[in-house]
Steps between C-alpha positions, in 0.01 A plus 500: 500500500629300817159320599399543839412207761771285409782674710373717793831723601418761677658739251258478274168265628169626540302426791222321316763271361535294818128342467608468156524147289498326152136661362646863583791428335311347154296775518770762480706307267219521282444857539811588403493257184175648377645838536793433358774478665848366416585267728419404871812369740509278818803562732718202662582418860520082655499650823534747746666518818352605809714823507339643170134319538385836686584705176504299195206235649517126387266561224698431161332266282706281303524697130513198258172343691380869518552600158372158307170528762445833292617391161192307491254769526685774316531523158797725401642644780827422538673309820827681683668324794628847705718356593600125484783461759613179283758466673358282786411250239724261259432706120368199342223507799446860429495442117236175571267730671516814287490333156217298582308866614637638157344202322180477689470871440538499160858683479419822768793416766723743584766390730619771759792366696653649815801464748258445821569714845375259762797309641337192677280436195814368360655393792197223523525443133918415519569778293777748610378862528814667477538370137176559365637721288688287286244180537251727357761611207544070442133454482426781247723291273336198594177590437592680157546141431256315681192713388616479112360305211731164557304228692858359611651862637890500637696730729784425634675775801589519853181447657244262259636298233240273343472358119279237349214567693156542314241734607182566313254693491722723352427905556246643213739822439846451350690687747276594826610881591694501833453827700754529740409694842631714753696792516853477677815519237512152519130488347537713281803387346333152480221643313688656265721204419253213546168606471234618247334738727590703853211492811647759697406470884383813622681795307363796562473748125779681583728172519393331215674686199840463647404145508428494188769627405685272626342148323546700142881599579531121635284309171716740262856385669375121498334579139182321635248385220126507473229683696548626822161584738567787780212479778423737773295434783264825529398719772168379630206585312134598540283593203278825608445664820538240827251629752746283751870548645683346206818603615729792405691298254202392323447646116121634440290680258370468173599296185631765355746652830608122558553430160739775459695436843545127387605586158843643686643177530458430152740807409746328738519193293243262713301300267296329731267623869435276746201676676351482843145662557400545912185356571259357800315221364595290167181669310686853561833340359299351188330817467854715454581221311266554230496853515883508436490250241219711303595850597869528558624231313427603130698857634841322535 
């Protein structure tokens, strides 16, 4: 799951999230550890301009800060950046910050990486917008090398070219799994050919097997190698009957009802949910928590 609290669009937020702080967030980190849950992600935003603040708020916790504040009182949940926009930052910066998390943690980074969409975020930052495209393509390779097992790490391309430069601590895992996110062609494509996993933004079921579709046709023409993880972000969820407006959109029912809905996107090829449960108050959200970790969990 996406934890609440730390980013406060109004797409998704709560209202309770607004009073919201650091012992909500522990508290629901460790919920969803206890009830076992795969991972737990942070999203990624410097700043945002007055023209978005009324939608998207300027609540977005840093991730690495975020994610190592909760590495320390979890125990083996694992820690997803959705998404990194690491493109506003030099990749040995980025690769700093996230191996240190990785070895702090104890080897449970996952890096999700994406393109960005806010255009004065990198305007302030000196990075050009229009090209974020292929800066994000340059870091990928950048970080491939800055996040593996040599302390002296060397890339040389268009963008960042850097050799005999030491970093340690090293990352715990051998090769940290890079989830690439969002959905456009562009995406997609990158995904397929860069990644280790796909964090689609916001396709609906009936989208996602053409998708799909897609990164295998794309992975078998490159011949891409090793494990490949295909996400999908769920509908949102509550467990049982809500005795509140939960919204049309909003899954319900029993274990066994939402346990067979959710089991469709495993027939299309997803291997991993993220899940979002509505809620008014952080004891409801670590009460679905726990009921969908002990009762709909073991279904999937």
């Amino acid at each position: 799951m996406q934890l609440p609290v730390q980013s406060q669009s109004t797409l998704y937020a709560e209202g309770w999230e607004a009073e919201a702080g650091p012992d909500d967030l522990l508290e629901i980190a460790r919920a969803a550890d206890r009830a076992g849950f795969d991972y737990l992600a942070g999203c990624d935003h410097v700043a945002i301009p007055r023209r978005l603040a009324a939608a998207m708020s300027t609540v977005w916790y840093d991730p690495v800060a975020t994610l190592a504040f909760l590495a320390a009182a979890t125990e083996r949940v694992r820690l997803l950046s959705h998404v990194a926009i690491v493109g506003l930052r030099h990749p040995l910066l980025t690769a700093k910050q996230y191996a240190t998390l990785d070895h702090l943690s104890g080897g449970r980074l996952i890096l999700g990486v994406g393109a960005g969409h806010v255009q004065e975020e990198f305007e302030a930052l000196g990075v050009d917008f229009r090209q974020r495209g292929p800066v994000l393509d340059e870091c990928l390779d950048a970080l491939r090398a800055a996040l593996g097992p040599d302390e002296f790490p060397e890339h040389h391309g268009k963008l960042y070219d850097f050799e005999g430069l030491g970093q340690r601590p090293r990352p715990v895992q051998d090769r940290i799994p890079v989830w690439v996110g969002g959905s456009s062609p562009a995406a997609v494509r990158r995904a397929a050919l860069r990644g280790d996993g796909w964090l689609p933004q916001g396709d609906p079921r009936d989208r996602l097997p053409a998708q799909i579709a897609r990164i295998r046709e794309l992975r078998e023409e490159a011949r891409a190698q090793g494990p490949f993880t295909v996400g999908a972000i769920v509908e949102p969820l509550y467990v049982g009957t809500p005795r509140w407006g939960v919204g049309r959109g909003t899954l319900t029912g029993g274990p066994q009802e939402l346990a067979e809905s959710l089991r469709a996107y495993r027939a299309m090829g997803v291997h991993q949910i993220q899940v979002r449960f509505r809620s008014r108050s952080r004891s409801e959200l670590t009460d679905q928590i726990a009921a969908f970790g002990a009762e709909i969990a073991p279904e999937l």
